[in-house]
C-alpha positions as a Python dict, from the first residue, in 0.01 Angstrom:
ca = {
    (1, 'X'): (0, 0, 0),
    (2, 'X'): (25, -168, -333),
    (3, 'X'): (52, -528, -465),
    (4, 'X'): (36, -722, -686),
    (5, 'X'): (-218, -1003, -732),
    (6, 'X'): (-209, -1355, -947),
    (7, 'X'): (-581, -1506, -1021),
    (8, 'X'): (-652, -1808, -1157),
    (9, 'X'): (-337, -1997, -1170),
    (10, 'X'): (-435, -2316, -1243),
    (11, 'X'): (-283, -2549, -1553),
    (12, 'X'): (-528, -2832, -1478),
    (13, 'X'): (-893, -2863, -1627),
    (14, 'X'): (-969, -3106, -1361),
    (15, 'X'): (-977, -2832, -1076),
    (16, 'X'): (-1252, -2593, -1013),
    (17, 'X'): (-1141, -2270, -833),
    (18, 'X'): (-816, -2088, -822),
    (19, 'X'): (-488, -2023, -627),
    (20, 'X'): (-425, -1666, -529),
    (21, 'X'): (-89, -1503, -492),
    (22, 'X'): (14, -1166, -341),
    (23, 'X'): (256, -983, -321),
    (24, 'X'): (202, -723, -25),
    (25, 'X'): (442, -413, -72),
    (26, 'X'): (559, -354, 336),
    (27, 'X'): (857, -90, 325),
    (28, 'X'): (945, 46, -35),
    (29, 'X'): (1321, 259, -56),
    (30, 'X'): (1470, 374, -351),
    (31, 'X'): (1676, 73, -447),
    (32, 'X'): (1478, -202, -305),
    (33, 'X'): (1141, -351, -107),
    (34, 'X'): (1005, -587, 146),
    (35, 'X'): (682, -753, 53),
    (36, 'X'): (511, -1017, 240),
    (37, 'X'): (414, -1309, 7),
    (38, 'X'): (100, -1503, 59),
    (39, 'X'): (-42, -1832, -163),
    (40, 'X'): (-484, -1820, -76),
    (41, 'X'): (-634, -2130, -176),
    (42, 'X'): (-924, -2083, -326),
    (43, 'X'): (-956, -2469, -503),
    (44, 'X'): (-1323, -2600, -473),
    (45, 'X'): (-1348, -2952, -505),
    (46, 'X'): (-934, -3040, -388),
    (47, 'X'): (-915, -3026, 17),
    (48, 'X'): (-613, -2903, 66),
    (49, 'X'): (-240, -2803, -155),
    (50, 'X'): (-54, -3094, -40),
    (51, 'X'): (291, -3002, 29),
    (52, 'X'): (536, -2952, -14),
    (53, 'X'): (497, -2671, -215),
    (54, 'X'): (757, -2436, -443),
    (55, 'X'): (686, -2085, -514),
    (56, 'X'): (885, -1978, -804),
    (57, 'X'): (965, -1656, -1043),
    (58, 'X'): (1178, -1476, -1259),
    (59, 'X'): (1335, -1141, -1192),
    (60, 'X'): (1181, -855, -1382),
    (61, 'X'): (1561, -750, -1452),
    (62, 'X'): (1857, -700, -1203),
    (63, 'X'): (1685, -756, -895),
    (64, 'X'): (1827, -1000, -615),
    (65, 'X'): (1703, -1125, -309),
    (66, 'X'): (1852, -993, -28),
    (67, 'X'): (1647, -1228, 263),
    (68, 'X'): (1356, -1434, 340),
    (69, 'X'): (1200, -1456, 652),
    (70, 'X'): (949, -1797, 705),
    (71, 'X'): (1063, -1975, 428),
    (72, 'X'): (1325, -2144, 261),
    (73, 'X'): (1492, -2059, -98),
    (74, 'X'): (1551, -2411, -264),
    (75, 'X'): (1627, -2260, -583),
    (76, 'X'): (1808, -1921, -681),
    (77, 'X'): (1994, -1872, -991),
    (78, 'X'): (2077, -1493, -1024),
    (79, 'X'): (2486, -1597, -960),
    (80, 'X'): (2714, -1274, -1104),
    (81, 'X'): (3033, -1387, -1220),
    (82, 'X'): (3236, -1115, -1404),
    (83, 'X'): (2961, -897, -1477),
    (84, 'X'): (2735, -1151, -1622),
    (85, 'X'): (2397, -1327, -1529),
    (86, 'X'): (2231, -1598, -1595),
    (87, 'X'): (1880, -1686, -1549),
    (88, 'X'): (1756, -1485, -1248),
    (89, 'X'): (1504, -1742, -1147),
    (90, 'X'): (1417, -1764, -770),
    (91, 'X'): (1244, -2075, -584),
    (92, 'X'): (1089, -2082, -241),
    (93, 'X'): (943, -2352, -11),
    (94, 'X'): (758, -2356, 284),
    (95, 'X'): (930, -2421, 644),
    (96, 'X'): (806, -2767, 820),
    (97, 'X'): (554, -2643, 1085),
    (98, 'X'): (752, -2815, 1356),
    (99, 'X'): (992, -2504, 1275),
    (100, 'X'): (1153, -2304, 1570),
    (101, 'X'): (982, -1990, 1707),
    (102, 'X'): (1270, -1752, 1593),
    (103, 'X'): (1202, -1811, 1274),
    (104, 'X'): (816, -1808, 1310),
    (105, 'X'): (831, -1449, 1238),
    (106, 'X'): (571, -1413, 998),
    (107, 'X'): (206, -1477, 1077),
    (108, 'X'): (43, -1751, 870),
    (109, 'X'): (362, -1943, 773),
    (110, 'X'): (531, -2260, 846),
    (111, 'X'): (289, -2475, 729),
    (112, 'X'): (503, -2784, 594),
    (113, 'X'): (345, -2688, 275),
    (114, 'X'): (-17, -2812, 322),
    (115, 'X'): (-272, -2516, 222),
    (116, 'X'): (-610, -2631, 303),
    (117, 'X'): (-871, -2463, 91),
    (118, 'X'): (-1101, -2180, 205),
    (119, 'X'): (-1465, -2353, 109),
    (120, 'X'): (-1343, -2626, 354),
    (121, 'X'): (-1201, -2374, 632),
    (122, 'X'): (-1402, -2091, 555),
    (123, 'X'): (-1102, -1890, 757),
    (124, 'X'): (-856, -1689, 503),
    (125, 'X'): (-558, -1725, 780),
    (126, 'X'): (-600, -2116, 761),
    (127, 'X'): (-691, -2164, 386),
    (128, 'X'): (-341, -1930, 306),
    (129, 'X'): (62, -1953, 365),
    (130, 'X'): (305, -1640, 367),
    (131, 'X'): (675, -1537, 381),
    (132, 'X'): (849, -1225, 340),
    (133, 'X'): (1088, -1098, 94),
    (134, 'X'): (1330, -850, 83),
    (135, 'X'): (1439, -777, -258),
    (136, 'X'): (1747, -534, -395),
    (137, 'X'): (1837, -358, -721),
    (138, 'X'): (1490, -292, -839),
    (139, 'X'): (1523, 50, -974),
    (140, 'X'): (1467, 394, -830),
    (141, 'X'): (1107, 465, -890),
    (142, 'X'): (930, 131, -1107),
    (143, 'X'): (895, -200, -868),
    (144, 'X'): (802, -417, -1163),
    (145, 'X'): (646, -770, -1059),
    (146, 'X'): (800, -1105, -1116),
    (147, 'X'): (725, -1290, -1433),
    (148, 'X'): (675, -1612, -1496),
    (149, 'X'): (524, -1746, -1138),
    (150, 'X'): (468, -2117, -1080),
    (151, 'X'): (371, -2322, -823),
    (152, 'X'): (431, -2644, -788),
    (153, 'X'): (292, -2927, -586),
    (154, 'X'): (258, -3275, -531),
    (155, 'X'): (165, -3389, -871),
    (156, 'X'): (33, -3073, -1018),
    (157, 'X'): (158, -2702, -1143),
    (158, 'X'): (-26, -2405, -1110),
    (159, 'X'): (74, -2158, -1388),
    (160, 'X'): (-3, -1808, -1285),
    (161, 'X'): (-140, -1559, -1534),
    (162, 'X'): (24, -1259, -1562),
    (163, 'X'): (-3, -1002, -1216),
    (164, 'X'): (-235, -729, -1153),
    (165, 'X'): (-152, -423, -959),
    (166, 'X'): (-384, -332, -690),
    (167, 'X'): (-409, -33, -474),
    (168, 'X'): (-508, 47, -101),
    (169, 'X'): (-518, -300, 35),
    (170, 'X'): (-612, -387, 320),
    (171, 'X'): (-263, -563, 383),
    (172, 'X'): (-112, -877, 488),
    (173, 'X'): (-232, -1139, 669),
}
């Protein structure tokens, strides 16, 4: 399994700790993925993310999002119109946690956007969020990651730095 993995994505000075992303690599064909996403929060001296929360990125290229499973796109600007694109910019939000069970698929979601953090948990499933992504035209054999990932609370922006790929996991939560 491979992934890729944002550390320290944290904008302000006032915060001690950092926000994890990952992007967990589930089926991989020769045009496109599925990869479970998951925000950790690993944020000291702040409680919890207050939600809501929006995940965003832009495409590598080409790539569009085919579906989302346990969360909601709010934002997605990768429109063709006559062979052109604009900015392929994707945003995602979390799903209220009074959400129905059919679309509960995905462990650890559904939170209504509150992540509390892990030195106040001390439980990875509670101190994180996920969703799952399934993501077309990527290219035959080189799944770049997404660039430019933010994510956005109440009041403050976590800037991510850039990914790191990461192999043999131990998987998603």
């Amino acid at each position: 399994m491979t992934l890729y993995l944002v550390e320290n994505a944290i904008k302000s000075k006032d915060l001690v700790g950092n926000v994890t992303i990952r992007w967990d690599f589930m089926n991989i064909s020769r045009d496109s993925y599925t990869a479970n996403v998951t925000i950790f929060n690993y944020l000291k001296k702040q409680e919890a993310i207050e939600g809501p929360w929006e995940l965003g990125w832009t495409w590598y290229e080409d790539e569009i999002l085919l579906s989302t499973l346990s969360a909601k796109v709010s934002k997605q600007s990768n429109v063709l119109k006559f062979g052109e694109c604009c900015n392929h910019r994707v945003t995602f939000v979390d799903l209220p946690q009074q959400t129905d069970d059919d679309q509960r698929i995905v462990a650890n979601c559904c939170k209504g956007g509150v992540i509390p953090s892990w030195f106040r948990e001390a439980d990875l499933a509670k101190s994180s969020s996920s969703f799952q992504i399934s993501v077309g035209q990527v290219g035959i054999k080189f799944h770049p990651p997404p660039l430019d990932v933010m994510l956005t609370t109440q009041g403050l922006e976590y800037v991510c730095d850039s990914l790191s790929e990461v192999m043999n996991t131990p998987g998603y939560l």
